[in-house]
C-alpha positions in Angstrom: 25.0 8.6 20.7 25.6 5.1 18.6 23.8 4.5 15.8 24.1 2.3 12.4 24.6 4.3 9.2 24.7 4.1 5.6 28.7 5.9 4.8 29.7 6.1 1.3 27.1 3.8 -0.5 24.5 1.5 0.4 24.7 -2.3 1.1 26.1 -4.4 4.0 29.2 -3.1 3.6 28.5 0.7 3.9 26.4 -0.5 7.2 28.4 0.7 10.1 28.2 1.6 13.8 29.4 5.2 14.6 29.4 7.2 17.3 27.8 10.9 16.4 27.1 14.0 18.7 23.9 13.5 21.3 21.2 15.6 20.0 19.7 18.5 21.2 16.0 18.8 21.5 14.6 22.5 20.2 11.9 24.5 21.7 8.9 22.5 20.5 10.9 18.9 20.2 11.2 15.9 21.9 14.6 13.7 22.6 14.2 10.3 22.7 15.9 7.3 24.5 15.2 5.0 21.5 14.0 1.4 22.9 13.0 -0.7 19.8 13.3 -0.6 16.1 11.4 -3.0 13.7 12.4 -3.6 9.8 9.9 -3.6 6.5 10.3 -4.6 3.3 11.4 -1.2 2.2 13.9 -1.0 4.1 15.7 -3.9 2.3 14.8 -1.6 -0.8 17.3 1.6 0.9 19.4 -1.7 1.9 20.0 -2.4 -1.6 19.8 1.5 -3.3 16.8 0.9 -5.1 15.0 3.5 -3.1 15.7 6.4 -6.1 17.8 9.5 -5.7 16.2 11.4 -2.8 17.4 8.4 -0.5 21.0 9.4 -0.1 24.3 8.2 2.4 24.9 9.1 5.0 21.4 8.0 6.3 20.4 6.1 9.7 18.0 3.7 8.9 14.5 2.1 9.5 11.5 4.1 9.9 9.6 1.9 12.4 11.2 2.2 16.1 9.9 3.1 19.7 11.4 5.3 22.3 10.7 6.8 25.6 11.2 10.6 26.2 14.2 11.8 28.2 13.6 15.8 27.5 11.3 18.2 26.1 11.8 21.2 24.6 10.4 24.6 26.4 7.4 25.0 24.4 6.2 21.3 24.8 3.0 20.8 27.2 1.3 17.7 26.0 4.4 15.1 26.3 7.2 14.7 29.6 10.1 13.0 30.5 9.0 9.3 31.1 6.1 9.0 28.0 6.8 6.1 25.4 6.2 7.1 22.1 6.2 6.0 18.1 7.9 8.2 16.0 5.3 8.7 12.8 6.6 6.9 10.1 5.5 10.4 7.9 6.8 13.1 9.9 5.3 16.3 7.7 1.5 14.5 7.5 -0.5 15.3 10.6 -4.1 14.7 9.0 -6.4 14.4 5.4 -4.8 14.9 2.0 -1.0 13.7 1.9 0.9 17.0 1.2 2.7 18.0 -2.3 6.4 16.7 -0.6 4.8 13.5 0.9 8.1 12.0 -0.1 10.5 14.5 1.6 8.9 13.6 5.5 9.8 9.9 5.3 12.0 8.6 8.0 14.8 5.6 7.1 15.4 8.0 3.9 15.5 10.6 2.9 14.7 11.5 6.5 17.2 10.0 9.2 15.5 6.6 10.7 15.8 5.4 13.9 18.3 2.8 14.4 20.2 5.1 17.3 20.8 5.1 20.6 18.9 8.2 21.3 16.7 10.9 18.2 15.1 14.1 18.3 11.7 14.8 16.8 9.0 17.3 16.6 6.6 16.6 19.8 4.1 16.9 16.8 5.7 13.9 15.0 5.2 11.4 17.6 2.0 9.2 19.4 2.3 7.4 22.6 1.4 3.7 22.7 -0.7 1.7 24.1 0.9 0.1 27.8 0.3 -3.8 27.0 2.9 -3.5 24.5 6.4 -4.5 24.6 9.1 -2.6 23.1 9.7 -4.7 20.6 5.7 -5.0 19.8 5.3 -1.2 19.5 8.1 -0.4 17.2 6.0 -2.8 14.5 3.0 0.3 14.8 4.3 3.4 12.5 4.6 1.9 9.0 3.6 -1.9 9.0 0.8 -1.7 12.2 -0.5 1.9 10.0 -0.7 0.7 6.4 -2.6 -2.5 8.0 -5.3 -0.2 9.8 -4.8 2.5 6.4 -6.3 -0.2 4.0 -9.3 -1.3 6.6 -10.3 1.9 8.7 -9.7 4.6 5.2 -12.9 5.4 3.6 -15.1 3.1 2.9 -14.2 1.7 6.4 -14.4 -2.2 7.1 -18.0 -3.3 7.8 -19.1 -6.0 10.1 -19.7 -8.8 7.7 -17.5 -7.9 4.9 -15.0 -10.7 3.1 -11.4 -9.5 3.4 -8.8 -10.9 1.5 -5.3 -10.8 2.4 -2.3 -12.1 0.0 0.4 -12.8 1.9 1.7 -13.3 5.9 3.9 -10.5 6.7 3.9 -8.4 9.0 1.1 -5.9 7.6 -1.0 -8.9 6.7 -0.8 -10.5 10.3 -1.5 -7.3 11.7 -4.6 -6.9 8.9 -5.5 -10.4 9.9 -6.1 -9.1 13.8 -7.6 -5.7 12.7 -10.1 -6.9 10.6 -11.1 -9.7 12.7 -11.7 -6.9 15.4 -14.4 -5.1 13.3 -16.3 -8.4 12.7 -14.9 -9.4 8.7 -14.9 -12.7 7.2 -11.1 -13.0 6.7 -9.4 -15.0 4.0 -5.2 -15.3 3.7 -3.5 -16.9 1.3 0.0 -17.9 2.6 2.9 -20.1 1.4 3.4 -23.5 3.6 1.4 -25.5 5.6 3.3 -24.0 8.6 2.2 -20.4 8.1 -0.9 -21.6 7.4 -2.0 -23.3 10.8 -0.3 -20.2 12.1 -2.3 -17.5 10.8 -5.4 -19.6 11.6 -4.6 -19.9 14.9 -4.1 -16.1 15.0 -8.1 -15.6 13.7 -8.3 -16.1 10.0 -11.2 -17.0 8.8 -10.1 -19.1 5.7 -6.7 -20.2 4.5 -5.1 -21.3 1.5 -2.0 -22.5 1.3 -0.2 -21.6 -2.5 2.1 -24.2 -2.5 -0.5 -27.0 -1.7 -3.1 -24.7 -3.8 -0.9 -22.9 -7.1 -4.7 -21.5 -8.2 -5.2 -20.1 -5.0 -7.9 -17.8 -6.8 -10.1 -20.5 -7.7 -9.8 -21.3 -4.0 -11.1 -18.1 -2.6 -14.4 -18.3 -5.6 -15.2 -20.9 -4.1 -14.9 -20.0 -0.4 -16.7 -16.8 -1.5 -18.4 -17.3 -4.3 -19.9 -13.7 -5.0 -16.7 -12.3 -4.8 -14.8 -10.8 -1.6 -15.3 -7.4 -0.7 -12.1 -5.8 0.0 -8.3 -7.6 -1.2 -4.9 -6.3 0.2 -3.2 -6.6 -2.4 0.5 -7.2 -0.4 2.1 -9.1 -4.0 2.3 -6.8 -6.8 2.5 -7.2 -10.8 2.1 -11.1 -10.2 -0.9 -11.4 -8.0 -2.9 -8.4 -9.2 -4.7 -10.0 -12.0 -6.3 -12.5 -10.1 -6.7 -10.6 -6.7 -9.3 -8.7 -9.7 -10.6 -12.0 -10.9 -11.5 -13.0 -7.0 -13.3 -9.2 -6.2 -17.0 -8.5 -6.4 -18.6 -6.4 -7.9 -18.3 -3.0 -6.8 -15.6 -4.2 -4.8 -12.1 -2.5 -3.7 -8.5 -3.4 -4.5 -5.8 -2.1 -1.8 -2.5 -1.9 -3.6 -0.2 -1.7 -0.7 3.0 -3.9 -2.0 4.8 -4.7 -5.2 7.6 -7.6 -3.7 6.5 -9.4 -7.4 7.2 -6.7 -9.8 6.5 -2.9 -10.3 4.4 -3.8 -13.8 1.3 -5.5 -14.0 -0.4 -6.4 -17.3 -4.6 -5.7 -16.7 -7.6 -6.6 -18.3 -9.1 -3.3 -18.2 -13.3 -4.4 -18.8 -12.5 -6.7 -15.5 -12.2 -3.4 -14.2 -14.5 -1.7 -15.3 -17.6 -3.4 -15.7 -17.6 -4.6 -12.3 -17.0 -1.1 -11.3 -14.1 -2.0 -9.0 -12.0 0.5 -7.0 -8.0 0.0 -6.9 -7.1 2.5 -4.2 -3.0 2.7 -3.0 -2.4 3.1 0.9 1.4 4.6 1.5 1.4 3.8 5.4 -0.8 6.5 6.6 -0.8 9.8 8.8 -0.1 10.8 12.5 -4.0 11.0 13.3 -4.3 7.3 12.1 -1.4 6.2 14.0 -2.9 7.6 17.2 -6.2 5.8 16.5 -4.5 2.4 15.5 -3.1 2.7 18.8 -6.3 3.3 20.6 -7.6 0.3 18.4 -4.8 -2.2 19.7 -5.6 -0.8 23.9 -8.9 -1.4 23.4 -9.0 -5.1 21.6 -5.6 -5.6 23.5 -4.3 -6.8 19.9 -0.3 -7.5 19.8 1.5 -7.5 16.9 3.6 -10.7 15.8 7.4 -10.8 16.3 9.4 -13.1 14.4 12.6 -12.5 16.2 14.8 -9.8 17.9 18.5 -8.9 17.5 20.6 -7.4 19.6 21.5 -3.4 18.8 24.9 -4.9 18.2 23.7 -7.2 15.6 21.5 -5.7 13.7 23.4 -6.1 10.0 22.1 -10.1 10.5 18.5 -8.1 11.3 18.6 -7.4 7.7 20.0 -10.7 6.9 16.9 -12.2 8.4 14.5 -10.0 6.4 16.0 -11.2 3.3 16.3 -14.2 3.8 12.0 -14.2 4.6 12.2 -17.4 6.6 10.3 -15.6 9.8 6.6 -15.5 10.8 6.0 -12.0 12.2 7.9 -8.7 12.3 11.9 -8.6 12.8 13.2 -6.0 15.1 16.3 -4.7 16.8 16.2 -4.1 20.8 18.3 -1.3 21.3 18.5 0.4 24.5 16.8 -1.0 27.7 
C-alpha cells in the first residue's frame, strides 16, 4: 500500500510517501480501500510535534478519513465487502464514560491515521455513512462532524428554542451551525470577514457578527440576546473564554472544545459561579455518537462544508492550506477512487 508518514521527526520535511506491506485483516477486522481523508486543527499540532510524547514517528497521519471495505475477517457478520465506512476517530471508546487510556485509542497519533491507500481496523471501530455523502463529505464525520454533534446532542441535549453560540467558522462550527439549526436553536456565529459572514448566513445562522467590523463582538451578542445565550462553543481558547462567560446566562453551559488562542485563560471565578454556569470539555466523542451523527445527517440530508480537495499526491500543500486558514469549510485529500 502507499501511504504518507512521519520518518525521523515531524514537520514537512519528515512528510514522505512510502510504500509499506498491504495489510492483513484479522478474524474480527475489517480492510479498507481508503477513499477520503479530511484534516483538523490537530493535526497541524502532530504536524508541528506539539502533540506531547505519546505521538511518536513513524506515524501515518490524520484521524478523519472514509473508506469502503474490500475484506472481512472470519468472525465479522454485520459489515461485507462493498460497505463504506468511517473509521471512529477513538478506536478503544464504544459507548458512556471515556476509558482510563482515552489517549492511547486515538488515530493520526499515537494510533496510525489514515492517510493510506488501504487500513485495517476492528469491525467494531468503524460506522457506515449515510449514502448522500460524497467521499470527500464523509471523511469530515469522525472528529470535526462528532465533536460538533458532542457539544449539542451530550447531556443536556439542545432544546428547540435555545440560543447557541458559536465562536468561530471552521469546520466543527459550520457543521454546529447545520446541527443545531436542525433541532430548532436560535444560532448566533461570530466569524472574521464580511465574506465568511454572508457565508455562514446563507448556510442557516441565525445572527452574525463579524470581529473585524465588530472588535467587541460580546457586546454584540448581549444585545442580540439580551438574557444571555444558552449554550457557547467555545472553538477560541485562552482569548475568547472570558467573554464567551460574560455573554452566557444564567445557568448556562460553556463547551470548551478548542484552544487555537492559547492553552491559559485568566477567569473571573464569581462570573462563574454566581451565575451557576457549567464549562463542560467535549474531546470528539465515541463510536455510538458517530453512528447517530450519521443517522442525524440521512435524516436532515445535512452535508458538511468542503473548502477544497487535494490530490493523494499532494497532500503536503493539504497541510499547507490548513495553515495557512484562508478556506471556508473542511480541507481533505481524495485518495483512492
Amino acid at each position: 500500500m502507499q501511504a504518507w508518514r512521519f520518518e525521523g521527526g515531524f514537520g514537512f520535511d519528515a512528510l514522505r510517501r512510502v510504500e509499506l506491506p498491504d495489510p492483513v485483516p484479522g478474524p474480527r477486522d475489517v480492510l479498507l480501500q481508503m477513499r477520503a481523508a479530511s484534516l483538523n486543527y490537530r493535526d497541524l499540532v502532530v504536524l508541528r510535534g506539539q502533540h506531547g510524547r505519546r505521538v511518536q514517528p513513524p506515524l501515518i497521519p490524520l484521524s478523519d478519513g472514509v473508506g469502503v471495505v474490500a475484506a472481512v475477517g472470519a468472525e465479522v457478520t454485520e459489515l461485507r465487502p462493498g460497505d463504506r465506512v468511517c473509521p471512529a476517530f477513538f478506536q478503544n471508546w464504544e459507548g458512556g464514560a471515556p476509558p482510563a487510556d482515552l489517549e492511547g485509542g486515538r488515530l493520526g497519533g499515537p494510533l496510525d491515521g489514515v492517510l493510506a491507500t488501504a487500513r485495517v481496523f476492528p469491525a467494531s471501530g468503524v460506522v457506515p455513512v449515510p449514502e448522500h455523502l460524497t467521499d470527500a463529505e464523509a471523511a469530515t464525520l469522525p472528529c470535526a462532524g462528532l465533536t460538533a454533534w458532542s457539544a449539542l446532542m451530550a447531556a443536556p441535549q439542545v432544546q428547540p428554542g435555545e440560543t447557541v453560540l458559536i465562536l468561530g467558522t471552521g469546520g466543527v462550527a459550520l457543521m454546529a451551525v447545520q446541527l443545531a439549526r436542525a433541532a430548532g436553536a436560535r444560532v448566533i456565529v461570530t466569524t472574521s470577514s464580511p465574506d465568511r459572514a454572508a457565508r455562514v448566513a446563507a448556510l442557516g445562522a441565525d445572527r452574525v457578527i463579524d470581529r473585524s467590523a465588530t472588535p467587541d463582538w460580546a457586546a454584540e451578542v448581549q444585545r442580540a440576546a439580551p438574557g444571555g445565550v444558552d449554550r457557547v462553543l467555545e472553538l477560541g481558547g485562552a482569548a475568547t473564554l472570558p467573554d464567551a462567560i460574560r455573554v452566557a446566562r444564567t445557568g448556562g453551559q460553556i463547551i470548551l472544545i478548542g484552544n487555537v488562542t492559547g492553552n491559559e485563560a485568566r477567569l473571573f471565578l464569581p462570573a462563574v459561579l454566581v451565575r451557576q454556569l457549567t464549562l463542560r470539555a467535549v474531546t470528539v466523542g465515541h463510536r455510538q455518537g458517530l453512528a447517530a451523527l450519521a443517522r442525524a445527517l440521512e435524516a436532515h440530508r445535512i452535508h458538511p462544508v468542503l473548502a477544497e480537495t487535494f490530490a493523494f499526491d499532494d497532500a503536503p500543500n493539504a497541510f499547507r492550506a490548513l495553515e495557512a486558514q484562508g478556506g471556508f469549510g473542511n480541507i481533505c485529500i481524495r485518495i483512492t477512487g
